[in-house]
Backbone bond lengths (Angstrom), bond angles and torsions (degrees), N, CA, C in turn:
res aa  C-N    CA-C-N  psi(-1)  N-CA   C-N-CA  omega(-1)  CA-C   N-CA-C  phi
1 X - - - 1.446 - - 1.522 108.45 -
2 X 1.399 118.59 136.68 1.154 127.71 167.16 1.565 130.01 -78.16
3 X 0.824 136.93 118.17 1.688 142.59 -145.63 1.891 96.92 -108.67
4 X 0.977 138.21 132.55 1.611 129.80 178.18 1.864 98.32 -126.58
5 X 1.381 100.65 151.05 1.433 100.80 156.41 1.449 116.40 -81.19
6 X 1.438 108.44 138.19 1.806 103.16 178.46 1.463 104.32 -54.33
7 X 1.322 129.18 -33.01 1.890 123.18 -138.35 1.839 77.04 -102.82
8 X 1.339 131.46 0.40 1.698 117.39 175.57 1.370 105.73 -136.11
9 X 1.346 129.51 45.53 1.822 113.94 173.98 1.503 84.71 -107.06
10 X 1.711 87.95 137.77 1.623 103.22 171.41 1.386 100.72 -127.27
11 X 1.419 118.70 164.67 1.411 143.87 -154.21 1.493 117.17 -151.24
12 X 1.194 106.97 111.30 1.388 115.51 177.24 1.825 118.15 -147.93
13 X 1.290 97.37 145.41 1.677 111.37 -177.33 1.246 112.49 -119.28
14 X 1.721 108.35 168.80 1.404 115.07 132.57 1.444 108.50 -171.05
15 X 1.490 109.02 -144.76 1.527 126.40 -177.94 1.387 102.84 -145.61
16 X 1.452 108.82 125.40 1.591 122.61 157.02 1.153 138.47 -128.42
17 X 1.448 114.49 132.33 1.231 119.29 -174.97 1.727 120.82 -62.44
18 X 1.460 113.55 113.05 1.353 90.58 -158.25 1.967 111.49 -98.87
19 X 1.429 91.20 -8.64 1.519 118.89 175.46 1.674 131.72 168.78
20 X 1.138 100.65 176.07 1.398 103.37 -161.66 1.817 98.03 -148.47
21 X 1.373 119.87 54.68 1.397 114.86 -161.83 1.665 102.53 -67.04
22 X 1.214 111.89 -20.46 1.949 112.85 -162.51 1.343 120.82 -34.72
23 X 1.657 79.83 -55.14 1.627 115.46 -167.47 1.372 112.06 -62.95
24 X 1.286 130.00 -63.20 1.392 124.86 158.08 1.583 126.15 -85.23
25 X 1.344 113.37 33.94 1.570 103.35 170.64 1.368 123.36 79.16
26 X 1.327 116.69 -2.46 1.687 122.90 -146.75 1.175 88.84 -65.69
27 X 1.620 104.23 -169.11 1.569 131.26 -166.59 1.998 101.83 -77.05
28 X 0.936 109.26 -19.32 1.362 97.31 -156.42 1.686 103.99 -88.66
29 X 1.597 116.24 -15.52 1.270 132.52 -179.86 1.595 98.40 -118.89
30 X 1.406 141.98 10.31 1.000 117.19 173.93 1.577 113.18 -142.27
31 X 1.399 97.53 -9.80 1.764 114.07 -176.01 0.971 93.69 -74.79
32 X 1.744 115.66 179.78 1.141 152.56 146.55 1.677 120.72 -101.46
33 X 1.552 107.74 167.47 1.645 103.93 163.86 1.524 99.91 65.85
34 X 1.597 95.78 -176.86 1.560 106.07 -172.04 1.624 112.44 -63.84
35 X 1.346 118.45 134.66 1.675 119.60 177.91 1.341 94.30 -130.24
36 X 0.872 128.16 143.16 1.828 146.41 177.81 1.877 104.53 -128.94
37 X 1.377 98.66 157.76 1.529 102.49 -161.57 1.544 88.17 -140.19
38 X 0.903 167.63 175.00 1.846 176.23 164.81 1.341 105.66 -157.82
39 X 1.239 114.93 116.09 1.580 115.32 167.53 1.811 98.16 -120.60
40 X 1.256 107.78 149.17 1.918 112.18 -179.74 1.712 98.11 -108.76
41 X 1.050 117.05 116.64 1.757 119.24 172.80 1.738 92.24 -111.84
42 X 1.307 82.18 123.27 1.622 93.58 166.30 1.500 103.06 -101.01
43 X 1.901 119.32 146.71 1.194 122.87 176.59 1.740 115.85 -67.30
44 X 0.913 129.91 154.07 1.448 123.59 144.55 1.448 134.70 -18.17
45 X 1.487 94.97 -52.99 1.771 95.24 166.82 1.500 93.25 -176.89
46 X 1.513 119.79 150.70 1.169 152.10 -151.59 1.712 99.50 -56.33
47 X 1.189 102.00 128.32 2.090 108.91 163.52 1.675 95.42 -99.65
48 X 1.425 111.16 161.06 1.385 125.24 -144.43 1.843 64.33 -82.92
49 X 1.412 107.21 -75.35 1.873 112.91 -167.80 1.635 121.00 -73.35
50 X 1.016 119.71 178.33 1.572 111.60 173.81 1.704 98.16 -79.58
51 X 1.470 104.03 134.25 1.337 98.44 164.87 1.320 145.37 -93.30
52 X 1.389 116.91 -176.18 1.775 95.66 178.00 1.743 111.69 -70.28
53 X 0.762 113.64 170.44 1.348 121.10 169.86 2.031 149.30 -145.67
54 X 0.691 130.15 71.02 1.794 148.26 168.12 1.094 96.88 -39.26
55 X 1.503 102.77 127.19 1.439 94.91 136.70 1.647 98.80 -147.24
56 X 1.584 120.73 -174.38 1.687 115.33 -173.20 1.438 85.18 -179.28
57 X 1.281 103.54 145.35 1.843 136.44 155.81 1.670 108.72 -6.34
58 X 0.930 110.86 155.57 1.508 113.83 -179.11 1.477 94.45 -161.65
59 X 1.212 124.23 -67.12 1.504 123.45 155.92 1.652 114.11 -126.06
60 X 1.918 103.70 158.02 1.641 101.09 -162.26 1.368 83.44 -154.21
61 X 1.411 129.85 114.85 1.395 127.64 -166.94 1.527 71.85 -132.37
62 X 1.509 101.47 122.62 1.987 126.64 164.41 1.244 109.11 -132.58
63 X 1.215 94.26 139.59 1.930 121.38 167.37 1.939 90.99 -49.55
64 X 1.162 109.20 134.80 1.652 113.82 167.98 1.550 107.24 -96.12
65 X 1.978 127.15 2.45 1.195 108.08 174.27 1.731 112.46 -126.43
66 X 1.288 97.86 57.71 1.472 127.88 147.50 1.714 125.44 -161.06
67 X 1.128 112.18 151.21 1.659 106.28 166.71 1.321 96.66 -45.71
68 X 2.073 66.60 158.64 1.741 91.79 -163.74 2.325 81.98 -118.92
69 X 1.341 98.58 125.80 1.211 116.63 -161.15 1.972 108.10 -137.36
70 X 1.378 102.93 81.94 1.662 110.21 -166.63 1.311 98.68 -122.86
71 X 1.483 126.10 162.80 1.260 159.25 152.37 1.918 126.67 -141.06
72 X 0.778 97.72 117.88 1.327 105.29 -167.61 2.070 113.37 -126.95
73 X 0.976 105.31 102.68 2.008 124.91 -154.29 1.775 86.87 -123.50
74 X 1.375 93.10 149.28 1.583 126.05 172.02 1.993 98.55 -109.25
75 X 1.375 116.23 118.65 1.468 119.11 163.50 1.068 122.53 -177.23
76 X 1.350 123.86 166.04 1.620 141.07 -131.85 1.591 97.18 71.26
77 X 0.814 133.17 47.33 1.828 95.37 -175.06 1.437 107.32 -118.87
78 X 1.566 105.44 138.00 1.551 133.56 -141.54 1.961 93.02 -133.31
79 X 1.402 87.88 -179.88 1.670 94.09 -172.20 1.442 105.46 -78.43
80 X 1.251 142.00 -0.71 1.563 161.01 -170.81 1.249 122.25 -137.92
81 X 1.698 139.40 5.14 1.209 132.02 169.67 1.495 91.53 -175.56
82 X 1.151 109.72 174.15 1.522 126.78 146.19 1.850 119.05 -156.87
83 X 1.344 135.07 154.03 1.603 127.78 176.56 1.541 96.72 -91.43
84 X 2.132 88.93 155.94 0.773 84.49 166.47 1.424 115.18 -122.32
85 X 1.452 143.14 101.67 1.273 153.58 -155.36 1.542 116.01 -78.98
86 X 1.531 103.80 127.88 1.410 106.89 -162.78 1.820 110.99 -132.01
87 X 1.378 118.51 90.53 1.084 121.37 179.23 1.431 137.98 -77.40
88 X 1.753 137.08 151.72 1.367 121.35 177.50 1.193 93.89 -167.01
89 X 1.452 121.92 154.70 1.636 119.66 -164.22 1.412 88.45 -153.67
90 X 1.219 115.96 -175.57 1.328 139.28 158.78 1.906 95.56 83.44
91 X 1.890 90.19 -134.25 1.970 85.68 176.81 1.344 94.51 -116.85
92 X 1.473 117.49 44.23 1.491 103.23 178.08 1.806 101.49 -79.35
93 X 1.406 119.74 172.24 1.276 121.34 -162.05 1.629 110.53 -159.05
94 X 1.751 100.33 109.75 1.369 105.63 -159.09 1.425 107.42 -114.82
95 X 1.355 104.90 121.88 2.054 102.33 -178.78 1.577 108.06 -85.54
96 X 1.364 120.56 -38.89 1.620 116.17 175.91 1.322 104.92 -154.50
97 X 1.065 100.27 142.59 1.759 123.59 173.41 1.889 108.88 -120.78
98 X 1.200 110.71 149.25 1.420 120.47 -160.50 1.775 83.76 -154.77
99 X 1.793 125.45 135.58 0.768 110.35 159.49 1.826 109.98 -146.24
100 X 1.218 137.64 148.48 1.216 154.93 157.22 1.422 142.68 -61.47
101 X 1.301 124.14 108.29 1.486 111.09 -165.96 1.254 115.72 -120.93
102 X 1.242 139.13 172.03 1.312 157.07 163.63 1.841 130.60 -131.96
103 X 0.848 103.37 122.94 1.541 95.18 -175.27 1.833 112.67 -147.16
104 X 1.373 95.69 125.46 1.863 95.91 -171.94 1.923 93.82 -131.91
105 X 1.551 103.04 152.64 1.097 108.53 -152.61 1.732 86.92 178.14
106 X 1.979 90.15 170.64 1.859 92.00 173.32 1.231 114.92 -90.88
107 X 1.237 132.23 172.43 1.368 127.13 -174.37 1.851 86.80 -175.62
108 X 1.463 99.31 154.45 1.667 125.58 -158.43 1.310 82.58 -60.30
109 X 1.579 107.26 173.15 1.414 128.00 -169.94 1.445 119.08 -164.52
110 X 1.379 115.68 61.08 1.484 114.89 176.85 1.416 125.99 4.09
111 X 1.358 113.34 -36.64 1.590 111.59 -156.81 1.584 95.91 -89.89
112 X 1.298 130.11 -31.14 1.690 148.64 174.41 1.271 97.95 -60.60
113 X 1.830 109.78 113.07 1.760 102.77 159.56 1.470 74.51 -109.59
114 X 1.701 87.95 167.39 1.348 111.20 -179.20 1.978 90.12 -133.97
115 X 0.876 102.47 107.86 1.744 122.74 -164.53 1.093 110.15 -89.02
């Protein structure tokens, strides 16, 4: 379990586009086998520790004539970024992925001297 000081938890989001294979044919709507996707989101501004990290679907546009075969993980994540890693294997077949994050953690605090 992660423990925070009340006077330093910081909070930050967003949404990323993680692809758009449709449109050009790419691997993720036209491959086979294992396909991996890596996107790098850097935070807003630095947490003292690495923080926790969420993320989940926002949009998920799939072919309906194969399984639908996803994993979607938060890692690397450091006091300045973390990826967000997006897996699919088999003949599943993905036209766009869109994904959402959250991340809370400590971060500096003007009002805290440390003497």
């Amino acid at each position: 379990m992660k423990k925070l000081n009340a006077h330093r938890i910081g909070i930050d989001n967003g949404t990323v586009h993680l692809f758009s294979d449709f449109v050009e044919d790419g691997e993720m709507w036209s491959g086979e086998g294992d396909r991996v996707r890596r996107v790098r989101v850097n935070f807003t501004e630095p947490f003292l520790t690495p923080p926790m990290v969420q993320v989940g679907f926002t949009l998920w546009d799939i072919s309906n004539t194969a399984n639908t075969r996803v994993d979607l993980r938060s890692d690397a994540v450091t006091e300045t970024h973390f990826d967000i890693v997006f897996t699919t294997w088999g003949d599943t077949k993905i036209a766009r992925m869109h994904a959402n994050w959250f991340a809370i953690g400590d971060v500096n605090d003007d009002e805290v001297w440390d003497v």
